[in-house]
C-alpha positions as CSV (number, residue, x, y, z in Angstrom):
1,X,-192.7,165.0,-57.1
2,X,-191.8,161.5,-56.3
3,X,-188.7,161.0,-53.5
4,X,-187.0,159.2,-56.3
5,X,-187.0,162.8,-58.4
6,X,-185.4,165.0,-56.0
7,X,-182.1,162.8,-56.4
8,X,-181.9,162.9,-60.4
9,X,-178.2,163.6,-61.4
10,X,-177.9,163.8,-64.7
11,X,-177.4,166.9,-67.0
12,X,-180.5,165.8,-68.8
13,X,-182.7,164.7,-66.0
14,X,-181.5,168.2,-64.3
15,X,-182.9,169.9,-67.0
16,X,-186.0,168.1,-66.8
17,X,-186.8,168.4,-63.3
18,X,-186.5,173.0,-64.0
19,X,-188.1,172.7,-66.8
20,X,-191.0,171.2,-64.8
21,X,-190.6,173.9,-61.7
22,X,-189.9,176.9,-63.8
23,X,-193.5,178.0,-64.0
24,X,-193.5,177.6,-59.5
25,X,-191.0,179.4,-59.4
26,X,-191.4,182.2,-61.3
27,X,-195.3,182.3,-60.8
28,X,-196.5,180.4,-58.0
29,X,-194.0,182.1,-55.5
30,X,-191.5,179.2,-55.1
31,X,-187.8,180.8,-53.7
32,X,-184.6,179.4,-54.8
33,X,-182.0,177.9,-52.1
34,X,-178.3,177.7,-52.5
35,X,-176.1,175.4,-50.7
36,X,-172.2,176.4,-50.5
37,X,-169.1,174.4,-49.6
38,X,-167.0,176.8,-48.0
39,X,-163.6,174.1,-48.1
40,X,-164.4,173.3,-51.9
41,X,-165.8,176.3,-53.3
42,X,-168.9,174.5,-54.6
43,X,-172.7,175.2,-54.7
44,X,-176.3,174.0,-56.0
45,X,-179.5,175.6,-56.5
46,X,-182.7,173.8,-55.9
47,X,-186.6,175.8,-55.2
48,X,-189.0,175.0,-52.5
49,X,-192.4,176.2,-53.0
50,X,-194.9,177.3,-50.5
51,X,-196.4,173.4,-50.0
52,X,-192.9,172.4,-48.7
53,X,-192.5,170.8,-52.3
54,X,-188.3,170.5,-53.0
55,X,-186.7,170.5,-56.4
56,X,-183.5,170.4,-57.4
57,X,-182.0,172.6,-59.7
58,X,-178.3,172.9,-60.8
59,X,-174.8,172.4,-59.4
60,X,-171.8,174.7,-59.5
61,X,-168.5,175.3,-59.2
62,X,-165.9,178.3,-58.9
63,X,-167.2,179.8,-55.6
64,X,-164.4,181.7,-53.6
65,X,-163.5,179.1,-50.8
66,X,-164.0,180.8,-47.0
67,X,-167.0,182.4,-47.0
68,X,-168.0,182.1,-43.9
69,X,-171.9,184.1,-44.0
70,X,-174.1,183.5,-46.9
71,X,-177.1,185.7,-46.6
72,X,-179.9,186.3,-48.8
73,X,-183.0,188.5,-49.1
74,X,-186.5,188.0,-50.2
75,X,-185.8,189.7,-53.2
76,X,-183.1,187.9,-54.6
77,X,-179.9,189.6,-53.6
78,X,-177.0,187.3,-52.3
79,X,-174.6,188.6,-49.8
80,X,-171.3,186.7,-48.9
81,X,-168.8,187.6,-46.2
82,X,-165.1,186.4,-44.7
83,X,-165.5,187.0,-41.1
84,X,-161.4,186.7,-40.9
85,X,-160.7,188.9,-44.3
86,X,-163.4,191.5,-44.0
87,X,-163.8,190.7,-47.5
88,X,-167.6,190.9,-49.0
89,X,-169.3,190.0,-52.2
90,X,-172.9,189.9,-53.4
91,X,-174.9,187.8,-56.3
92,X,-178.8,187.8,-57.9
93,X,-181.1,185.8,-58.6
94,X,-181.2,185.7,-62.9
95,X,-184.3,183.4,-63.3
96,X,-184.8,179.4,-62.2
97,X,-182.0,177.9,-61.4
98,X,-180.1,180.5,-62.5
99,X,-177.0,182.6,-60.3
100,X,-175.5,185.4,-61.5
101,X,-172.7,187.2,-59.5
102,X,-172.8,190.9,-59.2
103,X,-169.0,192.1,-57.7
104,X,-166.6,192.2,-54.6
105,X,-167.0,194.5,-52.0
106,X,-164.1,195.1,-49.7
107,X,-163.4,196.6,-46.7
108,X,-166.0,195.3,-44.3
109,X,-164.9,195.0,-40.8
110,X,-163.6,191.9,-39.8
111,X,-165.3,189.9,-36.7
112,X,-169.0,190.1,-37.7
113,X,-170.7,187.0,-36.0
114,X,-174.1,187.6,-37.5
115,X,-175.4,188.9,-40.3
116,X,-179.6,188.5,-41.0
117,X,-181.8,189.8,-43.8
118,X,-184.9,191.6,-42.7
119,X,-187.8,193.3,-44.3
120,X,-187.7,193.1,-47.9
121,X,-184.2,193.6,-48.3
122,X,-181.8,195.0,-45.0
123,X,-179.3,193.2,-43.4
124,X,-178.3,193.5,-39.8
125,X,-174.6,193.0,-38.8
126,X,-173.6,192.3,-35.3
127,X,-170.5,191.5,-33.3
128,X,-171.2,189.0,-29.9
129,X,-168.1,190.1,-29.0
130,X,-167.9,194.2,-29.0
131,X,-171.6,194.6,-28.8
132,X,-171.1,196.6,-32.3
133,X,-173.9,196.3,-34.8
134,X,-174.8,197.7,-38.3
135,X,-177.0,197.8,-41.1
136,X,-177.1,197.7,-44.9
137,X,-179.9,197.3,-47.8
138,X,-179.7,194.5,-50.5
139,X,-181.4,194.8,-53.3
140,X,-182.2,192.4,-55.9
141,X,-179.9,193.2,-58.3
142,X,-177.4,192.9,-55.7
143,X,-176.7,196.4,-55.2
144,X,-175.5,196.9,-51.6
145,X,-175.7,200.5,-49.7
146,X,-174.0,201.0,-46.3
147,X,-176.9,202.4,-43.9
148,X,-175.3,203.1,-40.7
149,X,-173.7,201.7,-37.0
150,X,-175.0,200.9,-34.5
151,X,-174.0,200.7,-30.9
152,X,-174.7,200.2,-27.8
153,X,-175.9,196.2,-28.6
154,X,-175.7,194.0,-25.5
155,X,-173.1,191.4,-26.1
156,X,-173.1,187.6,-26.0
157,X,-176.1,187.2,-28.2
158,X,-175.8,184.0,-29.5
159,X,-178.4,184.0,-32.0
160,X,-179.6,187.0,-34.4
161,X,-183.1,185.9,-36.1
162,X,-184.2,188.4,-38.7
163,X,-188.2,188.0,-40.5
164,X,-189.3,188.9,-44.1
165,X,-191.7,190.7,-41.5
166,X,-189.4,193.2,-40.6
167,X,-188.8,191.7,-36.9
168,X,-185.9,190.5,-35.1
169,X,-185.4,188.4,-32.7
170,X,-181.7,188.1,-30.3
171,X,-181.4,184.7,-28.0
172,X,-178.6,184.5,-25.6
173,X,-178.3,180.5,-25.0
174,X,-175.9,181.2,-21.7
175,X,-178.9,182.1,-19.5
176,X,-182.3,182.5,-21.7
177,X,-182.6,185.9,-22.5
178,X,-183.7,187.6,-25.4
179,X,-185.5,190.6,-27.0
180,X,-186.5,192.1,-30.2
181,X,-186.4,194.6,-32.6
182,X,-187.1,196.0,-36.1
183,X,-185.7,197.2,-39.6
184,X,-187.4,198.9,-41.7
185,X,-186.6,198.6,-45.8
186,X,-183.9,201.6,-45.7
187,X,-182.2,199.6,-42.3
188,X,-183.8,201.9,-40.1
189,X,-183.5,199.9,-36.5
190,X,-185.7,200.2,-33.6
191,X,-185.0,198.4,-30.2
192,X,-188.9,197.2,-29.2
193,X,-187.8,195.5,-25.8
194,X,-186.6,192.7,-23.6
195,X,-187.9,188.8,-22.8
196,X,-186.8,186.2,-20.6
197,X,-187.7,182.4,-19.5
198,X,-185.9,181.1,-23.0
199,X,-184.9,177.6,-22.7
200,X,-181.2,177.9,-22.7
201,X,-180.6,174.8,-24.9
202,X,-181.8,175.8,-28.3
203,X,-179.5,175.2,-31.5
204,X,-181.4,176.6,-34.1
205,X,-183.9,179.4,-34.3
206,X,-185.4,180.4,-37.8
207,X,-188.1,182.9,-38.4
208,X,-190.5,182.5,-41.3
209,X,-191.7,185.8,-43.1
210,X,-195.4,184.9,-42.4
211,X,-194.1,185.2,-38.8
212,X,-193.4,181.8,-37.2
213,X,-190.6,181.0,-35.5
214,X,-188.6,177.5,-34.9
215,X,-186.9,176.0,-32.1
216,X,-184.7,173.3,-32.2
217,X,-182.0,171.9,-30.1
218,X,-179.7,169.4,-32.1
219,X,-178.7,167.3,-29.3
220,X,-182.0,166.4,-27.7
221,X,-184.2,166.7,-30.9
222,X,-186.7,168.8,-28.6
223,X,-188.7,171.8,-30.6
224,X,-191.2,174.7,-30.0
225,X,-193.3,177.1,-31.8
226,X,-193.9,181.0,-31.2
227,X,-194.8,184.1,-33.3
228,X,-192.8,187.3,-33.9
229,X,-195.1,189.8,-35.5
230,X,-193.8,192.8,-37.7
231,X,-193.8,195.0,-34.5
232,X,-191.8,192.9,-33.0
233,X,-194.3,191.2,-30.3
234,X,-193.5,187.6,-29.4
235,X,-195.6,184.9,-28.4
236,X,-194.6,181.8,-27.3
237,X,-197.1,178.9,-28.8
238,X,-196.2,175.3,-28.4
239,X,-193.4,172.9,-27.8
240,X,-193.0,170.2,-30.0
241,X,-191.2,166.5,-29.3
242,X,-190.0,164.0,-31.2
243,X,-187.9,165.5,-33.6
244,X,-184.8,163.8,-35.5
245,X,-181.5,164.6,-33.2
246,X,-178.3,166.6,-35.6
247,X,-180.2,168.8,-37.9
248,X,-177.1,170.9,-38.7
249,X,-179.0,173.6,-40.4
250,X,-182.4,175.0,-40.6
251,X,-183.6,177.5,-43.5
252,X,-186.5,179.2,-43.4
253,X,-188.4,181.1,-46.8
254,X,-190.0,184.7,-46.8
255,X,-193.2,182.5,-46.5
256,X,-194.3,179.8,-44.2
257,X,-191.8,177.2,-45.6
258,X,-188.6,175.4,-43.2
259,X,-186.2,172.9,-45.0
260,X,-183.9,170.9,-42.6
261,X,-180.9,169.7,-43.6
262,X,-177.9,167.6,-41.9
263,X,-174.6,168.2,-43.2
264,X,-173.2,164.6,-41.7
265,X,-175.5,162.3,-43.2
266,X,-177.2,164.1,-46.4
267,X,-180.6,163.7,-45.2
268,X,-183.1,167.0,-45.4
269,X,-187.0,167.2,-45.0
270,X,-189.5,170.3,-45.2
271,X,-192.5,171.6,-42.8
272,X,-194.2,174.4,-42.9
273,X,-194.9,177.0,-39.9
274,X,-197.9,179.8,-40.0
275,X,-198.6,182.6,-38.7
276,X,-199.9,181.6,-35.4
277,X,-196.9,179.0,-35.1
278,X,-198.8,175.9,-36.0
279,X,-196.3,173.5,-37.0
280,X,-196.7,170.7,-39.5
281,X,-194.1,168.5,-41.5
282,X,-194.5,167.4,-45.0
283,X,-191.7,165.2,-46.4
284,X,-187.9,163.7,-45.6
285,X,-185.7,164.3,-48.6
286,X,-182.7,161.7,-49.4
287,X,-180.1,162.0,-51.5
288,X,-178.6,165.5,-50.6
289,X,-174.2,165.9,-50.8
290,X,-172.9,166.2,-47.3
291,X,-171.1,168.6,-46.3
292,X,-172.7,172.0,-47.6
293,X,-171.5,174.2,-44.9
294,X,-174.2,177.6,-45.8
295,X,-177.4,177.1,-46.6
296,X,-179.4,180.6,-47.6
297,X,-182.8,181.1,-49.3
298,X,-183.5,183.7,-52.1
């Protein structure tokens, strides 16, 4: 698709442009992205398919303002959650383009300061504060199913990383640590072990489900590469320079597929990451609205 495509507006060239990606996104393994505006209650749908190719979708409105996790699984569940409230909700995936909400779910614990899909459809809760952690299962209907707690979590994590893979990664920017772990479907977890020498800078951190990982710090525009298998091993692969400084937010599919996206200007691009954390970028995209505050991919 031509740059000048991704920023069709109208109702008519909307419906041409999923028309056009139904087929990659239904067949050819494309997954959906929503964008939400937690101050205006708004989102859109667009698809990224596995060459990095972006499409825009639909726009809508409605959305409970205040979420302040959005969350989604490789099988098309959506799950959103009020980190003042303790109020939860989850939605599906009904087809290209297409968002259908599935209920309210109350009476979460309030304070959760990371939630992260793994495996085909588990999500990992965990407080940096407490040290308290939990899990749940997603499906994609949008069915959700407490699992259990968990504790015993080393606080101050300041990043939570799940993979597609099954893997997960913690990052403490104060002073480089990290380690890993897994969940299985049923959000089983299992503690695999510790790692150290982190740069202490990094921003951003998104795992792929073909098991690359990204690292970027906004401010310096400074990146690396590694590899976090479905055991949870880690490898460290490669840095890599020269990226654009204020990415806000960086998405990562169940495949091999990153999209970028800064909240302050509108401007988004894709790469793509492998397996062995080779690293390549395929387009900037103009034309996005500012200001989408969650980004999750389903």
């Amino acid at each position: 698709m031509t740059a000048a495509s991704l920023r069709l507006r109208s109702s008519a060239r909307q419906a041409a442009v999923l028309c056009m990606f139904a087929a990659a996104c239904t067949v050819a393994g494309a997954e959906q992205i929503l964008f939400y505006n937690a101050s205006a209650g708004t989102a859109a749908i667009a698809a990224v398919d596995e060459d990095g190719s972006y499409a825009y979708l639909t726009s809508m409105k409605g959305f409970a303002t205040g979420w302040t996790h959005v969350v989604g699984t490789p099988g098309g569940g959506l799950f959103f959650y009020n980190a003042s409230t303790g109020q939860g909700a989850t939605a599906k995936r009904a087809g290209p383009g297409k968002y259908e909400y599935v209920g309210e779910i109350p009476g979460f614990a309030k304070g959760w300061t990371h939630i992260t899909a793994v495996n085909d459809g588990a999500l990992l809760f965990y407080n940096a504060t407490t040290g308290l952690g939990a899990t749940g299962t997603l499906d994609g209907n949008g069915a959700y199913a407490f699992v259990k707690e968990i504790r015993g979590f080393a606080p101050g994590w300041t990043k939570v990383v799940g993979s597609a893979s099954g893997a997960v990664l913690f990052y403490n920017g104060s002073d480089g640590t990290a380690a890993t772990a897994t969940v299985g479907r049923r959000g089983d977890y299992k503690y695999v072990g510790a790692l150290s020498g982190f740069s202490r800078s990094w921003t951003h951190i998104a795992a792929t489900g073909a098991g690359g990982l990204m690292f970027y710090d906004a401010a310096s525009g400074s990146g690396a590469s590694a590899t976090l298998g479905a055991g949870g091993n880690y490898a460290y692969v490669a840095e890599i320079p020269g990226f654009a400084k204020g990415w806000t937010h960086i998405v990562a599919s169940s495949g091999h597929v990153l999209l970028f996206y800064n909240r302050n200007t509108g401007l988004g691009a894709t790469a793509t990451i492998d397996r062995n954390g080779a690293y390549a970028f395929v387009r900037e995209i103009n034309g996005f609205a500012p200001g989408w505050s969650r980004i999750a991919a389903y």
